[in-house]
N, C-alpha and C positions, 0 to 999 in steps of 0.2 A: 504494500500500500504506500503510494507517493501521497504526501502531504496537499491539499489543494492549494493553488498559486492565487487565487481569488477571494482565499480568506483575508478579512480585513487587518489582522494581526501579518505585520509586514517579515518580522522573522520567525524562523522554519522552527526555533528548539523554541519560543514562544506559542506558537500555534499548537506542538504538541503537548507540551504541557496545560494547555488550554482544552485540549481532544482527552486529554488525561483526565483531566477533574470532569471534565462532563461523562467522562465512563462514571468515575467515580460516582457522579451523583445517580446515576441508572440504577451502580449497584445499590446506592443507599437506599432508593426506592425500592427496590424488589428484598433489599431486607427486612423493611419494615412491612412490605406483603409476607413476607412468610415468619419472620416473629409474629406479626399478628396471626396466624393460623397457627402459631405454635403456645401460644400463651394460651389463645381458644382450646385446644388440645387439655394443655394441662389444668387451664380449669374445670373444664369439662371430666376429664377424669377426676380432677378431687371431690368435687360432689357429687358424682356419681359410685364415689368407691364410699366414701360416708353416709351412703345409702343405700349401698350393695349392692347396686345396679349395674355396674362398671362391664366388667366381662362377663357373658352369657356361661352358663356352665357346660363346660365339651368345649369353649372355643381352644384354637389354637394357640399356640403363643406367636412369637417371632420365625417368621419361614428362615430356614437356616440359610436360601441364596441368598436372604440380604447382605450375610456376613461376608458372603463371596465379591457380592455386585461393590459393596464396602471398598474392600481391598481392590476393585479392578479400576474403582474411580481415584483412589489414593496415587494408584502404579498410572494412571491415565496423566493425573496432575504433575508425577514427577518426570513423565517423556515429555509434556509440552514445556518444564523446568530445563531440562535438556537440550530442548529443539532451541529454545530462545537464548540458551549460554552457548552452546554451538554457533549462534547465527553473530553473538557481541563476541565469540571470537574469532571470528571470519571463516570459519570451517565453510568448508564446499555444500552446495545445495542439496547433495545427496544427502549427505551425512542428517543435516537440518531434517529434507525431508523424511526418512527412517525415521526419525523420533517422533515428526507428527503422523505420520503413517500408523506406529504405534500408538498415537495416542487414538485415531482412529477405530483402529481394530479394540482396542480398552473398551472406550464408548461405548460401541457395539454391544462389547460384552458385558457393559453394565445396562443395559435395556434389555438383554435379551435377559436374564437373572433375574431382575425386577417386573418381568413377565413372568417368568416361571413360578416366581415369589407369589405372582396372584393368582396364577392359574392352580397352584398349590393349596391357597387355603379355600379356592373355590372348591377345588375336590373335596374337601373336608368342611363343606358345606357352610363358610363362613362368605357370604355374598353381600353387596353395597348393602342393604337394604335393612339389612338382619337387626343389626343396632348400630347404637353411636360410637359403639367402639370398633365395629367393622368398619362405619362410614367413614369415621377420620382416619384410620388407616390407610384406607383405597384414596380420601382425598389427599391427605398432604406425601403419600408415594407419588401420585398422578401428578401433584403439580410440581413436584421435583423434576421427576420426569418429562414434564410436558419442558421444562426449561433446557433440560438437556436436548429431547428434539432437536429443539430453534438454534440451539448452536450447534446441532451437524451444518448443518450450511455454511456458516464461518468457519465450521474445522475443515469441510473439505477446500473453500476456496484455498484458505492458509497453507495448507497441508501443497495444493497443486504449486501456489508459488513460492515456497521453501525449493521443492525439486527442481523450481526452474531456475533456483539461485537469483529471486529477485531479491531477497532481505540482505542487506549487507549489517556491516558493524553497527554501523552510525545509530542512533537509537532515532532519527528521525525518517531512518530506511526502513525499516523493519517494524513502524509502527504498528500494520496490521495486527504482525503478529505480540505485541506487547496486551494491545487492545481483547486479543484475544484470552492468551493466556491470564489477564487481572479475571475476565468474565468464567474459564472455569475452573481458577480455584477458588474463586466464591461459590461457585455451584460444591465445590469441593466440602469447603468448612461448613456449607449449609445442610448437605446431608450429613457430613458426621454429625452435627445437633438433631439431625433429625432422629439419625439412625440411633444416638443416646437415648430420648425424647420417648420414641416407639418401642426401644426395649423396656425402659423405665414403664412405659404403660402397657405392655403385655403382661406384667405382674398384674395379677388378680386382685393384691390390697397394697 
């Protein structure tokens, strides 16, 4: 990603730090979307555990792919950590792209887990509908999910122009990929809360 020549901030490491803070504030909004679903959550379990309501009796607990999907989103955030120290130390487009190629295949493998994670407790008869403890589990998995979706499209862009060795050192070449990498390891730290969050309320009291 080239910096546009039309923005009104006339030099190039001002404009990005300018592209920076405006990530920055996306992220702040989308974490105060999902604290808010997440403090919903844990209120919602404490009154319903102080009144016995909380988990249906038989339900499941925690599907054990989360613990996998877990770790493939951890190992996800440390290849695109790598693709971006590769690219500020002028390593070859290959090298960059393998790391996000990797981080690719990871992705992948954490939607495919967190599918199986649902398809899992459906078998075992815990479906949206059932209670509020299956509800918010299906939603705040879903909207995790649904965030990682939206950023396949800026990992494959990324990911094509690493291999074509467009990102060089300079930190206002390789902006794309900086932009990129802030957006998923916030998706990162936002599931590990979550992933705390949802094992904390799989317990029954």
């Amino acid at each position: 990603m080239s910096l546009s020549p039309d923005s009104p901030i006339a030099d190039e490491k001002q404009r990005l730090q300018a592209l920076i803070l405006g990530v920055w504030l996306f992220l702040i909004t989308l974490a105060m979307v999902f604290a808010t679903t997440i403090v919903g959550y844990v209120v919602v379990r404490l009154q319903l555990v102080s009144a016995n309501e909380w988990k249906p009796e038989g339900a499941p607990g925690l599907p054990w792919e989360l613990f996998v999907s877990t770790l493939l989103l951890l190992a996800s955030s440390g290849s695109t950590h790598a693709a971006r120290s590769a690219v500020c130390r002028g390593a070859s487009g290959r090298k960059a792209g393998g790391w996000m190629a990797l981080t690719c295949a990871l992705a992948a493998g954490f939607l495919f887990f967190q599918a199986l994670a649902w398809s899992d407790l459906i078998r075992q008869e815990l479906t949206f509908g059932d209670s509020l403890y299956a509800w918010l589990f299906f939603v705040l998995t879903g909207l995790h999910a649904l965030h990682v979706l939206c950023g396949l499209p800026p990992l494959g862009i990324v990911t094509g122009r690493a291999f074509r060795g467009a990102y060089g050192p300079e930190p206002t070449s390789h902006a794309g990929l900086t932009f990129f990498a802030m957006y998923w390891h916030f998706l990162d730290a936002v599931w590990l809360v979550l992933y705390l969050v949802l094992l904390w309320g799989s317990r029954p009291g």
